[in-house]
C-alpha positions in Angstrom: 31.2 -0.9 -137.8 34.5 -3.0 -137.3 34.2 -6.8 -137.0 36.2 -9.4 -135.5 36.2 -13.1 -135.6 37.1 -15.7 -133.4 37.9 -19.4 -134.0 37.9 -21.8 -130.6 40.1 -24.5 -131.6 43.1 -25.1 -134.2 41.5 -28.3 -135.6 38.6 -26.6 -137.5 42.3 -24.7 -139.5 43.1 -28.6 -140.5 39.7 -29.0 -142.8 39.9 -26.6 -145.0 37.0 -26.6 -147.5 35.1 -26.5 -143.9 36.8 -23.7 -143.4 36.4 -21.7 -146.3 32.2 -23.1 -146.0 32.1 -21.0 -142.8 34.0 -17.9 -144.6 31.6 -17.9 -147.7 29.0 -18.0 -145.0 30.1 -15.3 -142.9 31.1 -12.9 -145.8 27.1 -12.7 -146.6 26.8 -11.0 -143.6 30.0 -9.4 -142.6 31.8 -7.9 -145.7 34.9 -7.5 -143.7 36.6 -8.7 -140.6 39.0 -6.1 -138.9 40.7 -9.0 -136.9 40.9 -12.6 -137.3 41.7 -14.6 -134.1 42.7 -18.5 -132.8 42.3 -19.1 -129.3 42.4 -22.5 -128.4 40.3 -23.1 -125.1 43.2 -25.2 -122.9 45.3 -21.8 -123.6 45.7 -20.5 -119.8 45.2 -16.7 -121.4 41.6 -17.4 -122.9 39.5 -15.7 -120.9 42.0 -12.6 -121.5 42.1 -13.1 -125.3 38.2 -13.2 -125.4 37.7 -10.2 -123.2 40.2 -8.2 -125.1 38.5 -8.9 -128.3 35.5 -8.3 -127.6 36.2 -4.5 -125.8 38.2 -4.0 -129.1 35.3 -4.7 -131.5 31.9 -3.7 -132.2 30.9 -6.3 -133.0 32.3 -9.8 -133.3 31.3 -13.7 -134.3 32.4 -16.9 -132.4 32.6 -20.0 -134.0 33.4 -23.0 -131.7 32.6 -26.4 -132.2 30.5 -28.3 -130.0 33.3 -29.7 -127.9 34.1 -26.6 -127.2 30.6 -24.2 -127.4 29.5 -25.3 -123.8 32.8 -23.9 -122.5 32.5 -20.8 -124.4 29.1 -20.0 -123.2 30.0 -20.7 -119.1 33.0 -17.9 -120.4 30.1 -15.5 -121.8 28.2 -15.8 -118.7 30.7 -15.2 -116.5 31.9 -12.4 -118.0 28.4 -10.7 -117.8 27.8 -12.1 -114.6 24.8 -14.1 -116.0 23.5 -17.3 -115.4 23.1 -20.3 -118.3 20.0 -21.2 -119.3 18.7 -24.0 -120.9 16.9 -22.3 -124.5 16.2 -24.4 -127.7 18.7 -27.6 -126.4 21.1 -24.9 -125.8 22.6 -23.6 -122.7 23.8 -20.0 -123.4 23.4 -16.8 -121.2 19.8 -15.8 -119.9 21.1 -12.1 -121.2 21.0 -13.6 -124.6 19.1 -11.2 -126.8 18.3 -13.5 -130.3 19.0 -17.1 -130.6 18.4 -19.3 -133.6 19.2 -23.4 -133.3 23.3 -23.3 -132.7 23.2 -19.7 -132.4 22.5 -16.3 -130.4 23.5 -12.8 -130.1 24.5 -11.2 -126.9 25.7 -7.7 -125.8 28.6 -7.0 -123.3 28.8 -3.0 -122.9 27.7 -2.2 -126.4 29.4 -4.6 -128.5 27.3 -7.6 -129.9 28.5 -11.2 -129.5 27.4 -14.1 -132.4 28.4 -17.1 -131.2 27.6 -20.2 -133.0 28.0 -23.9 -132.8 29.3 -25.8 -136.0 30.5 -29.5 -136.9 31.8 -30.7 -139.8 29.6 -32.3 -142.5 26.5 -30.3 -141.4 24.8 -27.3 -142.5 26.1 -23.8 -140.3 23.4 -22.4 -138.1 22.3 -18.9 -138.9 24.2 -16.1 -138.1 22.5 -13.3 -136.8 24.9 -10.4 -137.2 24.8 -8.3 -140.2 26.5 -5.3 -141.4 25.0 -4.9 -144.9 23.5 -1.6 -144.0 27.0 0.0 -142.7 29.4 -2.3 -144.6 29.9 -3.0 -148.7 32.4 -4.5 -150.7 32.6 -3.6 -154.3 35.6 -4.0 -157.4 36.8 -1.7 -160.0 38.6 -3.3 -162.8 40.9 -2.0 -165.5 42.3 0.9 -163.2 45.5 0.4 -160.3 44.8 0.5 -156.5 46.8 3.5 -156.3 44.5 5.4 -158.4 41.9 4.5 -156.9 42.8 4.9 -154.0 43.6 8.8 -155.1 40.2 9.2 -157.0 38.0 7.8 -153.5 40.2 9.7 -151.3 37.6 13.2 -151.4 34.5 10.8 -151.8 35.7 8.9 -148.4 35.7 12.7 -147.0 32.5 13.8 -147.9 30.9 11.0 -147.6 32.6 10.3 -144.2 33.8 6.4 -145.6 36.6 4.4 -144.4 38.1 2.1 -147.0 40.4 -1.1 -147.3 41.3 -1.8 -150.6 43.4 -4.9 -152.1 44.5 -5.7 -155.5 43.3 -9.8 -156.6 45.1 -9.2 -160.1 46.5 -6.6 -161.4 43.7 -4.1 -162.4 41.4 -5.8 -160.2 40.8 -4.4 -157.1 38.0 -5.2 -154.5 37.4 -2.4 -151.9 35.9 -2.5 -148.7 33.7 0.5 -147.4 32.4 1.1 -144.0 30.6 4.0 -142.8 32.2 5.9 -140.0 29.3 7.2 -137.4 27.6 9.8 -139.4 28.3 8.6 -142.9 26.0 7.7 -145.8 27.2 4.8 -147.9 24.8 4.5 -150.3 25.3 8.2 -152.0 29.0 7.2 -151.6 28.0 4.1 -153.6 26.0 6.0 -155.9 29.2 8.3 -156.3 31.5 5.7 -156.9 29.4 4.1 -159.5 29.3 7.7 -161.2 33.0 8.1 -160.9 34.0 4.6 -162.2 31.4 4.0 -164.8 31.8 0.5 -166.9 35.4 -0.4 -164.3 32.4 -0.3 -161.0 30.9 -3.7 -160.4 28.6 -3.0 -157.6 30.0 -6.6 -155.8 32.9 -8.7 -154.8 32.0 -12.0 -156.2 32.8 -10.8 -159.7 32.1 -14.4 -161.4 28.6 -14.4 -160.1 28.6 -11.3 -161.4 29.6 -12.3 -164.7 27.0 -15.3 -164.9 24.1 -13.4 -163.9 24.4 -10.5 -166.8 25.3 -13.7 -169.6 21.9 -14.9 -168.1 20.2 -11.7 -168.4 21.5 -11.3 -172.2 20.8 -15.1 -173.0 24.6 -15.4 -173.8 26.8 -18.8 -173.4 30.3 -19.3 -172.0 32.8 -22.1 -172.0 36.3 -22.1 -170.9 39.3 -24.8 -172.5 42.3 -24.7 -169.9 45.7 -26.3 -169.9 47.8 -24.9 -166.8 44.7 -23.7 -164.9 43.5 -27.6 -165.2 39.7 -26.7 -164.8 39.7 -24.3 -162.5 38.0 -21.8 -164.5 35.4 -24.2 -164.8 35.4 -24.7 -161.5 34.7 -20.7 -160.3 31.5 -20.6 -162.8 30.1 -23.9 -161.7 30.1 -22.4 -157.9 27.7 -20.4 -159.0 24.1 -21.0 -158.6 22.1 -21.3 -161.9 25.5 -21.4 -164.1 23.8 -24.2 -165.8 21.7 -21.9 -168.3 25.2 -20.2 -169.6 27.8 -22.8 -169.4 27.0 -26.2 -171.1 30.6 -27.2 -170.3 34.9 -26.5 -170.9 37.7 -28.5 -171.8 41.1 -29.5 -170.0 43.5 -29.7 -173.1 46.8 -30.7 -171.1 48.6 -32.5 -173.2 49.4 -31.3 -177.1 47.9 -34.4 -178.3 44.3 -33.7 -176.6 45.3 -29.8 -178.3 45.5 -31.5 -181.3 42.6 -33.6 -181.2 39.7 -32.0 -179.6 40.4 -28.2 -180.4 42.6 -28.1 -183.7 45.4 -27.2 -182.2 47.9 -27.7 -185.6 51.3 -29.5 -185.2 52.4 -26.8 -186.8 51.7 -24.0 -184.1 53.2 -26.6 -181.4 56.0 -27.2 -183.2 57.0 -23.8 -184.2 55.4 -21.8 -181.1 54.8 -24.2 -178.2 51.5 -24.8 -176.4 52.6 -21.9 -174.1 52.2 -19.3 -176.8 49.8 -16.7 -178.0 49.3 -18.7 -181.3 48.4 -21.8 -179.2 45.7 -19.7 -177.1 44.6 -18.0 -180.0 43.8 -21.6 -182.0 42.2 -22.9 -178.6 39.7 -20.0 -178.7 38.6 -20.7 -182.1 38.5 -24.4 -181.6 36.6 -24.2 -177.8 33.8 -22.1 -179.8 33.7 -24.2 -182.8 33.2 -27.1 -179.9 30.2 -25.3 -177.9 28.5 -22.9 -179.9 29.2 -20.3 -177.0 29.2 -16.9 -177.7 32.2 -16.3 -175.1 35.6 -18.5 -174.7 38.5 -18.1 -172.0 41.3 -20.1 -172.3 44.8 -20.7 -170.8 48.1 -22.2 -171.6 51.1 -21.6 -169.4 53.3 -22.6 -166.6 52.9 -23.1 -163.2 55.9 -24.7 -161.9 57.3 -25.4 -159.6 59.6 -27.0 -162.5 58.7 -27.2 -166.6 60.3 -23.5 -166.9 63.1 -21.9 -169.3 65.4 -19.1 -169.9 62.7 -17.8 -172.6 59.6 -18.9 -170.7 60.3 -18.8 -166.9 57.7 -20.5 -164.4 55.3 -18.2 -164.2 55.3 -17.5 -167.8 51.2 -17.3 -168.9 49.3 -16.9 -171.6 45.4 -16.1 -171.2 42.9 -15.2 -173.7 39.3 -14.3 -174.2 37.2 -14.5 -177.3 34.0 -13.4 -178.4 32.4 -15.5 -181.0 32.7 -13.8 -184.8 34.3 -10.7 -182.5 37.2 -9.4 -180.4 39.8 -11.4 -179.2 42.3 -10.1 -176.8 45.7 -12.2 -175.5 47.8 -11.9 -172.9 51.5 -13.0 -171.8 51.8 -12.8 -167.9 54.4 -13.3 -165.4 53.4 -14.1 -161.7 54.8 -15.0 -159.0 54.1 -17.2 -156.4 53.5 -20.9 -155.7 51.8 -23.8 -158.3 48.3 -23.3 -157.2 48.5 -19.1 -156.8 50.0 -18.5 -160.2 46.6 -20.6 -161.4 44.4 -18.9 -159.5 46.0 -15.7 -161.2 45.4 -16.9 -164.1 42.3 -18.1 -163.9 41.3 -14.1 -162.8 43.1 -12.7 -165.5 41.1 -14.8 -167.4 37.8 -13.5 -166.6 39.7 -10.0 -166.6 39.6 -9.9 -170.4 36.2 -10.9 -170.8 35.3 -8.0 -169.0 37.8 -5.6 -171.4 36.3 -7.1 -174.2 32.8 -6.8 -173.2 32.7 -3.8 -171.1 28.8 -2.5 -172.0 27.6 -5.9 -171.5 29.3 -6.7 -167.9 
């Protein structure tokens, strides 16, 4: 079922952690958005805009805030040739078919409208379109998108599947499936998970992922980061009921605080650098001997946009996983992009190698 999405109004784009609240939201219902749209309401071609949307879609969600909702509704109802009417403090279309508090669903010739109220600082209202049953979003790790896109090509055809694929890291790839009209996605699930085996994680939110089977196994995890400055952290405490696996990390940025709280020796600075797989490799050792964990990620690297070299351009990463009295597994990187990208790179690569070393477990 394709999806679109409409914003009314530029200034919810200037708040951005209440933007990406309303995406998190939204993603629980709609695994995928074939459009994403601005229309600000003084714009002389709104009515246009909406229409055009909407005819395009099957389906699509409206978020306006209230400044803005009561304008969008007199839209909707002229465009049905309906009448408002006053329904739970709201006055939206008398078409409307479902309507929560802040939201309802309406149809104009077949395609279903969501069109909610929202203000900052305040919980969203409900949305009431879903798409679960036609529309899933899974990754595959430790294979490229090419291949996979080569391996789902004949299950997309018998299955009759449209996908969208897109690569987060390297060998880390979240793809999008949607059934076309007479397609079954759950035996082209079930086939996929058969193809893929141990690289199939059945879900896009790979760290909750992660947390949920360290719960299930009563394991631990902590996380000691230099150029990723808790971010790591950060991802598994976004995750409800992280508490019972991660007790806590450490942000070792300077050598000293290397030194000091992990064991870092002088010797390895001095010789290798903290950006080096020595320097990683001793953060491990030292972030298990701190927590007791049975898991450890850690990263050391640069993220620019200055601090680089000839031998060690910005960019330049190491990441490493560890399991405690196990596997270890290192890794020297080279992204691209700007300060805050190549950590969030890094930060996925990261978790990468805990699943590589762990595969039966994740």
């Amino acid at each position: 079922m394709s999806s679109s999405l409409i914003i009314v109004g530029e200034s919810i784009l200037y708040n951005p952690s209440f933007m990406d609240y309303i995406m998190r939201t939204l993603k629980q219902h709609v695994s995928f958005f074939n459009s994403i749209k601005l229309i600000d309401k003084n714009d002389s071609n709104f009515f246009i805009e909406l229409e055009e949307m909407i005819h395009k879609y099957e389906q699509t969600i409206v978020i306006a805030q209230e400044d803005s909702f009561n304008f969008v509704n007199k839209i909707f109802s002229t465009l049905d040739n309906d009448n408002l009417v006053l329904k739970d403090n709201m006055l939206i279309p008398s078409k409307t078919l479902v309507y929560e508090a802040h939201s309802y669903i309406m149809k104009k010739d077949e395609h279903l409208i969501n069109v909610m109220c929202v203000n900052e600082n305040e919980t969203l209202p409900q949305v009431l379109i879903n798409t679960a049953f036609t529309s899933r979003t899974f990754t595959i790790v430790d294979i490229d998108m090419d291949s996979i896109n080569v391996l789902l090509e004949p299950l997309c055809e018998t299955y009759e599947i449209k996908i969208n694929a897109t690569a987060i890291i390297a060998g880390w790839t979240c793809v999008n499936a949607k059934a076309n009209k007479y397609g079954n996605l759950e035996n082209f699930l079930k086939a996929v998970k058969s193809l893929f085996a141990h690289k199939y994680i059945e879900t896009d939110n790979v760290i909750q992922h992660i947390t949920e089977r360290l719960e299930k196994n009563e394991k631990k995890i902590t996380a000691v980061e230099s150029c990723t400055g808790g971010l790591i952290s950060s991802m598994l405490t976004k995750q409800a009921g992280v508490s019972s696996v991660f007790d806590g990390g450490l942000v070792t940025y300077a050598n000293t605080i290397k030194e000091s709280w992990l064991g870092v020796s002088a010797q390895t600075l001095e010789k290798y650098g903290a950006v080096s797989e020595a320097c990683v490799q001793e953060m491990l050792d030292g972030a298990l001997q701190a927590s007791h964990a049975d898991y450890a990620l850690a990263t050391s690297g640069i993220a620019g946009p200055s601090g680089g070299s000839a031998q060690k351009p910005v960019g330049t990463v190491f990441v490493g996983a560890k399991i405690a009295g196990g596997l270890t597994r290192i890794e020297r990187l080279l992204l691209h992009g700007d300060r805050i990208y190549i950590q969030k790179q890094s930060a996925y690569h990261a978790f990468k190698l805990l699943l590589q070393i762990e595969k039966t477990l994740f």
